[in-house]
PAZAPA-4460 file (N, C-alpha, C; in steps of 0.05 Angstrom, whole numbers, plus 32768, in hexadecimal, padded with zeros to 4 digits):
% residues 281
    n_x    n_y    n_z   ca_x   ca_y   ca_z    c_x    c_y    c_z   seq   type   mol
   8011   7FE8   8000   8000   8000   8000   8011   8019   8000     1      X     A
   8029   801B   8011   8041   802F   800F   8044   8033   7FF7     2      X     A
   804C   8020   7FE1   8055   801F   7FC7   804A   8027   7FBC     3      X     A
   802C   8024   7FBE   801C   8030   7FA1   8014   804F   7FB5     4      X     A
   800E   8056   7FCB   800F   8072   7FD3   8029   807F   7FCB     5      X     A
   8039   8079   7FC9   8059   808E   7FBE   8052   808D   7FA3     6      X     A
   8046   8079   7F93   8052   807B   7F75   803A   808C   7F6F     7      X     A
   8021   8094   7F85   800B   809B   7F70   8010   80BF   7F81     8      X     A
   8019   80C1   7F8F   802F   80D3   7F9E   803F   80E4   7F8C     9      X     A
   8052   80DC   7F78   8065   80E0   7F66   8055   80E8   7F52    10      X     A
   803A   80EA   7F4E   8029   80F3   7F35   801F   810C   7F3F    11      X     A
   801B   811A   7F58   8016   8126   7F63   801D   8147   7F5C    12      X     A
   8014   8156   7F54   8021   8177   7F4C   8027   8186   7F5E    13      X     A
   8041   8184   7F64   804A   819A   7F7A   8059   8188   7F95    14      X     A
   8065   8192   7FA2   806F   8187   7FB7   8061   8180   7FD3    15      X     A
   804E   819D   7FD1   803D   8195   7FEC   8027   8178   7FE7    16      X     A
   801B   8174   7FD1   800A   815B   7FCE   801D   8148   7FD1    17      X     A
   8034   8144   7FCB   8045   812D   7FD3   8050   8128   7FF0    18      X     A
   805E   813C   7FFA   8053   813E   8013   8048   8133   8029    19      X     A
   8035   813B   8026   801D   8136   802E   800D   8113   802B    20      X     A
   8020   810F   800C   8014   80ED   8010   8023   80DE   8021    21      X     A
   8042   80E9   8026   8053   80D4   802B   8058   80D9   8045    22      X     A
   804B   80F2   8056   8047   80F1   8070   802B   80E8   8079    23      X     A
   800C   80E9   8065   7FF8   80D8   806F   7FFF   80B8   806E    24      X     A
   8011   80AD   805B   8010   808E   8057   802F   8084   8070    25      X     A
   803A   8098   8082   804B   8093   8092   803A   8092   80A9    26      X     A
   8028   80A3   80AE   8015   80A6   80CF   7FFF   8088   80C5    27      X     A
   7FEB   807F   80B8   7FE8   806D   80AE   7FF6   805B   80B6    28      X     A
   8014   8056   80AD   8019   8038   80AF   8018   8037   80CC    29      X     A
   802E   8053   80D7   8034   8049   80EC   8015   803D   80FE    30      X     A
   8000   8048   8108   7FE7   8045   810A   7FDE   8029   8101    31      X     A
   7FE1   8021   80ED   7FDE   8002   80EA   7FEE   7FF5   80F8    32      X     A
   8009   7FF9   80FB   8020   7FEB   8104   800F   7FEA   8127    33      X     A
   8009   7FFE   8132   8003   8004   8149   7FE8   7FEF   814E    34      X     A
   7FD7   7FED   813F   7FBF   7FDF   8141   7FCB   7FBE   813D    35      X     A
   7FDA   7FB4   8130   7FE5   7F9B   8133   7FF2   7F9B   814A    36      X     A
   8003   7FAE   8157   800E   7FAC   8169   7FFF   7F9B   8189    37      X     A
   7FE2   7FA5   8183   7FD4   7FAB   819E   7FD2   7F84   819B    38      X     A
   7FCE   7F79   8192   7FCD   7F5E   8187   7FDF   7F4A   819D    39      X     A
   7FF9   7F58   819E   800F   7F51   81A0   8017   7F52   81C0    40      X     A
   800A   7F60   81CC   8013   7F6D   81E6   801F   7F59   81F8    41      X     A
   8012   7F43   81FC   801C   7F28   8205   8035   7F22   8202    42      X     A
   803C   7F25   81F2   8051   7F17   81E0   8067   7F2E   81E8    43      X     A
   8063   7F4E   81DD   807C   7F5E   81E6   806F   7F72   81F4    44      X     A
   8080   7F67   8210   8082   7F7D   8225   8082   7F96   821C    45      X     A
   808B   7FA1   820B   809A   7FB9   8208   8074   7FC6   81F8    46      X     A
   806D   7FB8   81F6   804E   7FC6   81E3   803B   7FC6   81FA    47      X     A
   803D   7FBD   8215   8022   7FBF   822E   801F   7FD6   8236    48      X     A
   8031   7FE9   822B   8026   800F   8228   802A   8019   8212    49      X     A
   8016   8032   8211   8014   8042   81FF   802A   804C   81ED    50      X     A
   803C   8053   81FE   804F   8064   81FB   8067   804A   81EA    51      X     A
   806C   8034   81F8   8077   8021   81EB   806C   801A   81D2    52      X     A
   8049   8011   81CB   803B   8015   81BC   8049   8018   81A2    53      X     A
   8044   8036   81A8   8048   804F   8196   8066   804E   8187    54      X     A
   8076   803F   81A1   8098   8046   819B   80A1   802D   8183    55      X     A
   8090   8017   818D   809B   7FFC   817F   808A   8003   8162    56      X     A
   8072   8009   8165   8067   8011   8141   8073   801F   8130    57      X     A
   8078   803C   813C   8097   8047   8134   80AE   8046   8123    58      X     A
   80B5   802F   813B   80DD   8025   8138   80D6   8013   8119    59      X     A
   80C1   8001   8122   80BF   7FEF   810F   80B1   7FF7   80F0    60      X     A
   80AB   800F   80F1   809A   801D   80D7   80BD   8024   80D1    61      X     A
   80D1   803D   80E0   80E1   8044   80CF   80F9   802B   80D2    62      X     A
   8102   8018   80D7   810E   800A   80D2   8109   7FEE   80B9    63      X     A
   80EA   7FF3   80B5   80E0   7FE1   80A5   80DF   7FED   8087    64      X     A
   80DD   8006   808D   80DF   8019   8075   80F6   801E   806C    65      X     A
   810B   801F   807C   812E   8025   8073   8135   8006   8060    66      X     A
   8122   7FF8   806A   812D   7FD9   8058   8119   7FD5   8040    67      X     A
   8101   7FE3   8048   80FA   7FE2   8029   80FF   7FF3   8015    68      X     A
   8102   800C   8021   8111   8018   8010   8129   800F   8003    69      X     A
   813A   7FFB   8012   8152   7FF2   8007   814B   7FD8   7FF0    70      X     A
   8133   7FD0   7FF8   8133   7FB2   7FE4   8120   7FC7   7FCA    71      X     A
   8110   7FE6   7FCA   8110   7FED   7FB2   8127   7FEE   7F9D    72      X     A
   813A   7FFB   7FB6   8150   800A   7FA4   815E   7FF4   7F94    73      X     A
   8165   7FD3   7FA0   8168   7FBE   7F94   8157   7FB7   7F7E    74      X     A
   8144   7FB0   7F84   8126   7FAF   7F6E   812A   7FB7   7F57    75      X     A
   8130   7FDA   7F5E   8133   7FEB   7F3C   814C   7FE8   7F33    76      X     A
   815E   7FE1   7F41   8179   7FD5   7F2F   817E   7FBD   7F2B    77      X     A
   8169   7FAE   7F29   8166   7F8A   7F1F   8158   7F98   7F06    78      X     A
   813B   7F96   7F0F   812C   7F94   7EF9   811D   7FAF   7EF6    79      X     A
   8128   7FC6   7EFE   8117   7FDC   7EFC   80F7   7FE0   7F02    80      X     A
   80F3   7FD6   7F1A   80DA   7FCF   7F2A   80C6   7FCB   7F21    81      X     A
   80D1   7FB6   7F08   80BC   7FA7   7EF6   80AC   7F89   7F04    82      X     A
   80BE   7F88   7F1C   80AB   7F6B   7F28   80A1   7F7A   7F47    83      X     A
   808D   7F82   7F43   8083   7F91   7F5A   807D   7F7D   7F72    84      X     A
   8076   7F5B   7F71   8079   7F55   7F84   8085   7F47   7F95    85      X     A
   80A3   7F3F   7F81   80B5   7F47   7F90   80B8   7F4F   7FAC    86      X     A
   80BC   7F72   7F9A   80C2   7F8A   7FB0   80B8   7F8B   7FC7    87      X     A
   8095   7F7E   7FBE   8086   7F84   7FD9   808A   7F6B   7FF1    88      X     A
   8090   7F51   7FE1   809D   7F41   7FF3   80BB   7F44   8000    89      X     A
   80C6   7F56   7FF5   80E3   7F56   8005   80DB   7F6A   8014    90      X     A
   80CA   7F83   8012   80C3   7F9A   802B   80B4   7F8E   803C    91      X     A
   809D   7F7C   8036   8090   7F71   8051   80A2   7F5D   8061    92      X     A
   80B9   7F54   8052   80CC   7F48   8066   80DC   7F5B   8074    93      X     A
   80E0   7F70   806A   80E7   7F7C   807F   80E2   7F8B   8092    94      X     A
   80CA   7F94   8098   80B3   7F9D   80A9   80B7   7F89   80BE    95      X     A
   80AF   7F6E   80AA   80AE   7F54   80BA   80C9   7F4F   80D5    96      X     A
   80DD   7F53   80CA   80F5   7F4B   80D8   8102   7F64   80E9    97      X     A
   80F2   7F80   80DF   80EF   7F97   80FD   80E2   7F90   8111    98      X     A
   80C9   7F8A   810B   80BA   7F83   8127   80C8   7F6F   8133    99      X     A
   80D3   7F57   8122   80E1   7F3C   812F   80F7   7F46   814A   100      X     A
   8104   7F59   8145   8118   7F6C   814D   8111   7F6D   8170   101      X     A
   80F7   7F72   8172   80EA   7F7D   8187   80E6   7F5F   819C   102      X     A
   80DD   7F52   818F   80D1   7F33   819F   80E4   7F2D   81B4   103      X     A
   80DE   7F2A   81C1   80F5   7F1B   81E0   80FC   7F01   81D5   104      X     A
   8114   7F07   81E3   8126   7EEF   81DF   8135   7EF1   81CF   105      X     A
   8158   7EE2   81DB   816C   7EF2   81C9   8170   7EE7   81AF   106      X     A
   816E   7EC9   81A8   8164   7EBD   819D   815F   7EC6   8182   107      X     A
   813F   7EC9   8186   812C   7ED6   8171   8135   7EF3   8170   108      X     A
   8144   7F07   817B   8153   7F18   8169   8167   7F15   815F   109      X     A
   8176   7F0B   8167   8195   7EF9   814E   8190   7EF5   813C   110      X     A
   8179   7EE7   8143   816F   7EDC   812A   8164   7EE9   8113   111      X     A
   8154   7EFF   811C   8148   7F0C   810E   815B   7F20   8109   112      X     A
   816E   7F29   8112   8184   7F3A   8102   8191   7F2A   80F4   113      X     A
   819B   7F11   80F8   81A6   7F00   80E4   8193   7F09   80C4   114      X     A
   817C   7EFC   80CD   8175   7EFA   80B6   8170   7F18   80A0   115      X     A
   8173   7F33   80B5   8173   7F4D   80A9   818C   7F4B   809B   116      X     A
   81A2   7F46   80A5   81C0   7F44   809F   81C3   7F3B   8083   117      X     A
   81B5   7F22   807F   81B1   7F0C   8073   81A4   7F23   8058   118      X     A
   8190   7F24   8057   8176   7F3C   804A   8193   7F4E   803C   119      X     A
   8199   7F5D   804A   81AB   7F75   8042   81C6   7F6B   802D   120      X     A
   81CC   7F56   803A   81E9   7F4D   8030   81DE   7F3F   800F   121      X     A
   81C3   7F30   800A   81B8   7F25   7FF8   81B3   7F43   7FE6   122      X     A
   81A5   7F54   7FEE   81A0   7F6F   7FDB   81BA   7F7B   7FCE   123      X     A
   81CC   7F7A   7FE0   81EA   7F85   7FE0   81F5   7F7D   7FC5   124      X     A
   81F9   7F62   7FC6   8202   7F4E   7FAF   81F6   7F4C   7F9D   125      X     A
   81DB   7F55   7F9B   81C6   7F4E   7F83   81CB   7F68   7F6F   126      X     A
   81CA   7F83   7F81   81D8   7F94   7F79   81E7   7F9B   7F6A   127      X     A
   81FE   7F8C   7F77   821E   7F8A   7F6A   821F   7F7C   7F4E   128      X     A
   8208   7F64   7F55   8207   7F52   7F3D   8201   7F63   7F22   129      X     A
   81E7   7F72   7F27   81D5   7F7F   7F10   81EC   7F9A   7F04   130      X     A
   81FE   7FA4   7F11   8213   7FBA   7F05   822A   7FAD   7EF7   131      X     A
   822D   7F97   7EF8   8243   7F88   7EED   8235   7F86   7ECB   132      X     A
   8248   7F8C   7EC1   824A   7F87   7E9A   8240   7F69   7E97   133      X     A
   8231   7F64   7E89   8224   7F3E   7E7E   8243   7F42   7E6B   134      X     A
   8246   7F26   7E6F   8255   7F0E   7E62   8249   7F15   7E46   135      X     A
   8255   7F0B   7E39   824E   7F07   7E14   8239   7EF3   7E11   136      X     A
   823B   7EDD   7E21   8224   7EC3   7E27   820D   7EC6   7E32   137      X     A
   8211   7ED9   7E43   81F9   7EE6   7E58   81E6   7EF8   7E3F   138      X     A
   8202   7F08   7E31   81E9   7F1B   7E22   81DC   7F0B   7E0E   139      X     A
   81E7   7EF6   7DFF   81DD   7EEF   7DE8   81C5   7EDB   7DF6   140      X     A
   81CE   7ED0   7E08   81AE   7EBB   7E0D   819B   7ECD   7E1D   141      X     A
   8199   7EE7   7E27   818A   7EFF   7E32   817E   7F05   7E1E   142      X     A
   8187   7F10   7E0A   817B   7F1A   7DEF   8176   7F03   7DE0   143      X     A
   8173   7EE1   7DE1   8165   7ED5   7DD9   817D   7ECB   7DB9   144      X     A
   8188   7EDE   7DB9   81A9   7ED3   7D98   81A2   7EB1   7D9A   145      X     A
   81A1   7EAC   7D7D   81A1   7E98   7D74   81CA   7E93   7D71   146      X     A
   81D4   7E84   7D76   81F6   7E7E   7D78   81FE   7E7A   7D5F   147      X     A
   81E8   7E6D   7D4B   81EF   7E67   7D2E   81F0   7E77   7D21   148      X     A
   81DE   7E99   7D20   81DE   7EAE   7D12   81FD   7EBD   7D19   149      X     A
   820A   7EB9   7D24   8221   7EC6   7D2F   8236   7EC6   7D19   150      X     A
   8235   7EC6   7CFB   824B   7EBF   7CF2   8253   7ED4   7CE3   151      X     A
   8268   7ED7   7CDE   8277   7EEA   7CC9   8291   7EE0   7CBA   152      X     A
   8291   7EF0   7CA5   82AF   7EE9   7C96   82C4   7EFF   7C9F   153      X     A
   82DE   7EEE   7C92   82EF   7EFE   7C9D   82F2   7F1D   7C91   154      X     A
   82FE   7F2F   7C9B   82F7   7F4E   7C90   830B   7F4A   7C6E   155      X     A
   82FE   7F5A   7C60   8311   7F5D   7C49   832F   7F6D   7C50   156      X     A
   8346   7F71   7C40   835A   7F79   7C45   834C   7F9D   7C4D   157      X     A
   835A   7FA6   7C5B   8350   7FC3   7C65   833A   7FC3   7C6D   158      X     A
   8328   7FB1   7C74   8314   7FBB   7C7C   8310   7FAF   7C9C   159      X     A
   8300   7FC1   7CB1   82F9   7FB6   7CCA   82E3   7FB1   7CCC   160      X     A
   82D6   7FA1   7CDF   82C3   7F90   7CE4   82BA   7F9F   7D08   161      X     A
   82A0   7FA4   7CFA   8292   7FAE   7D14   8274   7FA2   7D15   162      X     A
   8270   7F90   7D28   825C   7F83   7D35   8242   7FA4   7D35   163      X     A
   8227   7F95   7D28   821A   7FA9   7D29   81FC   7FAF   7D3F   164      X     A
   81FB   7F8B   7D3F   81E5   7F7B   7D5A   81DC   7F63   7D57   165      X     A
   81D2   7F55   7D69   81C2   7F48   7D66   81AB   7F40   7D73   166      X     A
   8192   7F26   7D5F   8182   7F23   7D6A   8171   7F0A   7D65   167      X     A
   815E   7F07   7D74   814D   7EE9   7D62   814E   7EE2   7D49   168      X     A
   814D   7EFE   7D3C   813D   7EF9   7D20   815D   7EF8   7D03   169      X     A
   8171   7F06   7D16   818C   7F10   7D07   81A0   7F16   7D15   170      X     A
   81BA   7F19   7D03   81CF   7F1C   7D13   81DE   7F39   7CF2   171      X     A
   81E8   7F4B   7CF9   81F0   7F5D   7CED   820D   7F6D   7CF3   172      X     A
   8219   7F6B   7CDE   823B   7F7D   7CE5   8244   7F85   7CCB   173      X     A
   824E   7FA4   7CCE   8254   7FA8   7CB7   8274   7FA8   7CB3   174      X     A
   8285   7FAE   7C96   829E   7FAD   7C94   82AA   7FC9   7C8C   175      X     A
   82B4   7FD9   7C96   82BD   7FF3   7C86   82DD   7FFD   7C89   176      X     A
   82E8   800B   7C75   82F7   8012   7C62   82F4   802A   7C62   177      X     A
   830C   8039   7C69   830B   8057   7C61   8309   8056   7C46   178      X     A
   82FF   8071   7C3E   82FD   8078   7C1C   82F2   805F   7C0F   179      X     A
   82E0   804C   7C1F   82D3   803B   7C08   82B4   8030   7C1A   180      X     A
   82AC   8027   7C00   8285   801F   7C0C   828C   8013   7C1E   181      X     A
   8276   8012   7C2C   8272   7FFC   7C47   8265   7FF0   7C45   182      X     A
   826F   7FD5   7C51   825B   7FB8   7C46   824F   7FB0   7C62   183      X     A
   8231   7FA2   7C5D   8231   7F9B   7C71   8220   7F84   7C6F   184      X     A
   8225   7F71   7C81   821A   7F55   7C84   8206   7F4E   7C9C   185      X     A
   81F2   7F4A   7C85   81D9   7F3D   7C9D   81D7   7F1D   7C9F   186      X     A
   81CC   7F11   7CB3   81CA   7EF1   7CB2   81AA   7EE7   7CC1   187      X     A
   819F   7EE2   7CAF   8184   7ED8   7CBB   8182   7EBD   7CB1   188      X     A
   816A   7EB4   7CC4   8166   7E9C   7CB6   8157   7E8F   7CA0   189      X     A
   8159   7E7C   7C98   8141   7E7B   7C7D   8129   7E77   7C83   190      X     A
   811C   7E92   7C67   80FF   7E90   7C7D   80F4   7EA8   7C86   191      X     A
   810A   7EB6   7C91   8108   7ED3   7CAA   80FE   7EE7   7C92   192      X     A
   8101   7EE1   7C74   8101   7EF4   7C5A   80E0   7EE7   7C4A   193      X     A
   80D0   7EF7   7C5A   80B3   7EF3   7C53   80A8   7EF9   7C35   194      X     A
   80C5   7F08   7C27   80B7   7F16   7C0B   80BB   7EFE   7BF8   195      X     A
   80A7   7EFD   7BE5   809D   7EEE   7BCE   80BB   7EF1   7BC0   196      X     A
   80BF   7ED6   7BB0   80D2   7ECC   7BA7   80CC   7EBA   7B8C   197      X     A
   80DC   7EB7   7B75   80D2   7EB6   7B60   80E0   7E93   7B62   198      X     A
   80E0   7E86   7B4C   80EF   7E68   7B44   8108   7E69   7B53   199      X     A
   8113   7E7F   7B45   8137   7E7D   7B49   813E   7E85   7B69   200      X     A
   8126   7E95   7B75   8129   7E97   7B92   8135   7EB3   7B92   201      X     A
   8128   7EBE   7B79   812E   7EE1   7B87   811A   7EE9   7B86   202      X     A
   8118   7F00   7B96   8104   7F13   7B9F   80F2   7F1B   7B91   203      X     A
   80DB   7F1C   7B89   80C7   7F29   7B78   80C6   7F4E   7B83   204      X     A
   80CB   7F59   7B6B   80CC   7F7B   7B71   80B7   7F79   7B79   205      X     A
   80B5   7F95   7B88   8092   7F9C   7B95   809E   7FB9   7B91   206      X     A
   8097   7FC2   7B74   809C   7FE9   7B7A   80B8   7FF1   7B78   207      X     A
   80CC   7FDC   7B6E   80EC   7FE3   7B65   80F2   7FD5   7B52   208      X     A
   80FF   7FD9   7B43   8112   7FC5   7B33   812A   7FB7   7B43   209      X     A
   8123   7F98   7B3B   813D   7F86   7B4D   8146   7F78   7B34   210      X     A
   815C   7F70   7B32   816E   7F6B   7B22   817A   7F4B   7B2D   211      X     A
   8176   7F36   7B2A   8184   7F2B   7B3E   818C   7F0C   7B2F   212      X     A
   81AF   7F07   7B27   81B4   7EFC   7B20   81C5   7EE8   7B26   213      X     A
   81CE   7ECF   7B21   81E1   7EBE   7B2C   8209   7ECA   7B34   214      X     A
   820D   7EC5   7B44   822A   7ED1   7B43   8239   7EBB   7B48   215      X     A
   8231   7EA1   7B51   8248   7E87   7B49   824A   7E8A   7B69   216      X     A
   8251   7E71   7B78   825E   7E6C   7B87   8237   7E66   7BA1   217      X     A
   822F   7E64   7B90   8214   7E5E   7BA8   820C   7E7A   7BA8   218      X     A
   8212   7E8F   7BA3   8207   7EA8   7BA6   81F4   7EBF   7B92   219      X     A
   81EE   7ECB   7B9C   81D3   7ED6   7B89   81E5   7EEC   7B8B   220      X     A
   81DA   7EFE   7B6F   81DD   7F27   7B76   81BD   7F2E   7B70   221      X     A
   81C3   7F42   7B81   81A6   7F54   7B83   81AF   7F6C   7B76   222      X     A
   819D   7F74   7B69   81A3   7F8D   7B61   818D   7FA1   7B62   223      X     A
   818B   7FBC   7B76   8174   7FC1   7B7A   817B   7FE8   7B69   224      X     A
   8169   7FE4   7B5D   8168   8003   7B4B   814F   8014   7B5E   225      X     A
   8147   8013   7B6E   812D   8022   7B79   813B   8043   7B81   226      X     A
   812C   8045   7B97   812B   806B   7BA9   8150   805E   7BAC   227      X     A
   8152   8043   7BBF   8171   8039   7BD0   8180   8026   7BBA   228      X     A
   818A   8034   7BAC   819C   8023   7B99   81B9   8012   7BA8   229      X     A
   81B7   7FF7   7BA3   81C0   7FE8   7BB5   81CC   7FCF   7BAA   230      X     A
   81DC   7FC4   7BB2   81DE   7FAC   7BA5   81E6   7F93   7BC2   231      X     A
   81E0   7F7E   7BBD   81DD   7F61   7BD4   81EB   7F49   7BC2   232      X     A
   81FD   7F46   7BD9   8208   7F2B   7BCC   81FE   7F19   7BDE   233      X     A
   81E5   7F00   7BDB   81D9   7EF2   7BEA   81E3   7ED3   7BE9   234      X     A
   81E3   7EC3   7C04   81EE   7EA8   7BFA   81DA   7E96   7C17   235      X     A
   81D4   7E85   7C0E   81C6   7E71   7C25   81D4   7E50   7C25   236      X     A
   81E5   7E55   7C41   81E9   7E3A   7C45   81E3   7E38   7C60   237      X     A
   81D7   7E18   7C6C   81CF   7E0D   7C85   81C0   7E21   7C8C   238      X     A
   81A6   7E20   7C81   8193   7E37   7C8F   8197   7E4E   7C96   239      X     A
   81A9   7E4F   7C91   81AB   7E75   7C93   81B1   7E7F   7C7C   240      X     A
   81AE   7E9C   7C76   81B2   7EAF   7C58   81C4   7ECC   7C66   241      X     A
   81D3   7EC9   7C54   81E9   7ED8   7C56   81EB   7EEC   7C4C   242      X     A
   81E5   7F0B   7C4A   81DC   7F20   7C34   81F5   7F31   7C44   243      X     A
   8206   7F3A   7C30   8217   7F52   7C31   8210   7F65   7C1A   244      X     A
   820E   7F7B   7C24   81FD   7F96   7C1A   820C   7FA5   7C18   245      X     A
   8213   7FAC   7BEE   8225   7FC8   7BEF   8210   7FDA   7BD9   246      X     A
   8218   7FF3   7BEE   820F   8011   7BE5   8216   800E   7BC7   247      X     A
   8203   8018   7BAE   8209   8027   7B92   8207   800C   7B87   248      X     A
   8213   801E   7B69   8216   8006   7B58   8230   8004   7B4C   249      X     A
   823A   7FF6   7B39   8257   7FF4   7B2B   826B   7FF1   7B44   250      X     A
   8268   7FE1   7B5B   827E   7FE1   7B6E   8280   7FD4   7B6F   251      X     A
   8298   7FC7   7B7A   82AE   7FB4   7B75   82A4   7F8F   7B87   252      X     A
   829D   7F8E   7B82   8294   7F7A   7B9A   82A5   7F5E   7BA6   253      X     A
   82C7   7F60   7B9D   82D0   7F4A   7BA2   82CC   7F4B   7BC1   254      X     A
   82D1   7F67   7BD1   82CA   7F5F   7BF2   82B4   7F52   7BF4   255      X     A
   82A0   7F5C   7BF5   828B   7F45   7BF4   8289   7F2D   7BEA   256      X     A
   8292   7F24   7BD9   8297   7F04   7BCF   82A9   7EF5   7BEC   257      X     A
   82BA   7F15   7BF2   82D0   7F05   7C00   82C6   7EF9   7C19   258      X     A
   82AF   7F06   7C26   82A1   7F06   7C44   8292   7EED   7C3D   259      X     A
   828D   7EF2   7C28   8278   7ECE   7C27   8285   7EB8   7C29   260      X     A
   829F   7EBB   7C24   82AB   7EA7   7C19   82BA   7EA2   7C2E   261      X     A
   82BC   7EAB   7C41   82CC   7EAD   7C62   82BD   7EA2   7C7F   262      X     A
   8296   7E9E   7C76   828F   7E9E   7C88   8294   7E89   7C9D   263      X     A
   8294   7E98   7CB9   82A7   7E82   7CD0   828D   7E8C   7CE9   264      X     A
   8289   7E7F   7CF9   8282   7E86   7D18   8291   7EA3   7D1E   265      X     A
   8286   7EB1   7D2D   8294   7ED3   7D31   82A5   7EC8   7D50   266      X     A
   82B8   7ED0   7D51   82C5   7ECB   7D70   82B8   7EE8   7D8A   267      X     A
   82C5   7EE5   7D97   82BA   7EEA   7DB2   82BC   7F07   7DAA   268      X     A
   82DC   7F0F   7DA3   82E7   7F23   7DA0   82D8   7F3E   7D86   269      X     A
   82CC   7F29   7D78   82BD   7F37   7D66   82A8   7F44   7D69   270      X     A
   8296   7F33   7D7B   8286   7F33   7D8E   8280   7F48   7D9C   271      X     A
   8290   7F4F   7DAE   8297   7F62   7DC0   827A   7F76   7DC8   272      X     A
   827E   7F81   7DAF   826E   7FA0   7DA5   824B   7F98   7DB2   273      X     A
   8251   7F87   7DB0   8230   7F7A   7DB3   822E   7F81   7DD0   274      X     A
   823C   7F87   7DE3   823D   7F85   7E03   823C   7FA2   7E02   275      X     A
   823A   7FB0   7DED   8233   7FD3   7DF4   8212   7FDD   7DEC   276      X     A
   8201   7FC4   7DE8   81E7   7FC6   7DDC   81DC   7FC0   7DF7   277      X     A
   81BE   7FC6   7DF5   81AF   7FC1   7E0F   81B2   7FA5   7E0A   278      X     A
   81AB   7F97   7E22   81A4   7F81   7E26   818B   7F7D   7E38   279      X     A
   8177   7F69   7E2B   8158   7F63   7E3D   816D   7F59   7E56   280      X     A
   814C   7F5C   7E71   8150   7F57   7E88   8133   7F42   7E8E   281      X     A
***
């Protein structure tokens, strides 16, 4: 109930309406805390007056609150307080293990600081965990990477190889060369290319002229004259299709022959770039 009074709190125009919620939903709890309390009297001495009452509802409102506040601040750096109940189960444990605090017997508070200890030192580390950089393995099975789309050829002479992303559906990296086009290679699987296809297995235009003829070696050329004049050197082996994409026309395309003709698994190192993209949580 704290939770959703702050967040509907935070919508609030102006400072005094906020205020005002987060000192009505503090007199409140404590007041509830106090009405459970009376329950209890038996049990802790320290509640058979008013004044004790009042003191143990209190202690245990702002000590229960300093730990939920701490398992939010964990919460939004896991999962960005996308599993709300969670949150609300790690704050009612700690409400829970304030009052424990109070109970006679030395026992049952060791204990129950143990297990606060315990609480804190677990948030601490979970923490620590969620600021640490993912692994290359972590990101690709997070984001769902298929391991087989991962491939590339080796870069042509002068040219470098920069990882562009990946995902379920593809894997993409282009190759560039000062003072020359830039090529770049997509890898999907067969299939992922929904557009109509003629006998020979090229593309039916829809609204461009495509051009698209045998180039030897298992590979197709595309040749696209539309608005994006373009040319694709396409090749499909073991379920996947291999398209490296150069800008214009009349250009030279032995790099691209060369990338097809190289393709290997990408190493770790190639990889890399991929660990600067978001990654799902």
């Amino acid at each position: 109930m704290q939770l959703q009074a702050v967040l509907v709190a935070l919508f609030a125009d102006g400072a005094a309406p906020f205020t005002a919620a987060l000192v009505g939903v503090a007199l409140l709890s404590v007041v509830a805390l106090a009405g459970l309390g009376t329950a209890v009297r038996t049990v802790v001495p320290l509640m058979r007056r008013a004044r004790g009452l009042w003191a143990w509802a209190a202690s245990v409102y702002a000590l229960g609150t300093v730990g939920a506040f701490g398992a939010a601040v964990v919460n939004f750096k896991i999962n960005h307080l996308e599993k709300s109940l969670l949150l609300s189960l790690a704050g009612g444990t700690c409400y829970a293990l304030a009052a424990a605090l109070f109970l006679p017997g030395a026992r049952v508070r060791l204990g129950a600081l143990g297990a606060a200890t315990a609480l804190a030192a677990g948030g601490a580390y979970a923490t620590w965990a969620a600021t640490q950089p993912p692994t290359l393995d972590e990101w690709i099975t997070a984001n769902g990477v298929g391991y087989t789309l991962l491939r590339v050829g080796d870069p042509p002479p002068g040219y470098a190889l920069h990882v562009l992303g990946a995902s379920e559906a593809g894997f993409g990296a282009d190759y560039e060369r000062p003072h020359s086009t830039r090529l770049h290679l997509g890898v999907t699987r067969v299939g992922h290319d929904t557009r109509r296809v003629d006998a020979r297995g090229c593309p039916v235009p829809i609204g461009e002229l495509i051009r698209c003829t045998d180039d030897g070696g298992g590979r197709r050329l595309l040749t696209y004259e539309g608005g994006y004049e373009h040319q694709e050197l396409r090749l499909r082996r073991d379920g996947l299709v291999y398209t490296v994409t150069v800008e214009g026309f009349h250009t030279d395309l032995s790099a691209a022959r060369h990338i097809l003709s190289t393709l290997r698994p990408a190493t770790d190192a190639e990889l890399a770039g991929l660990l600067e993209l978001p990654m799902r949580r």
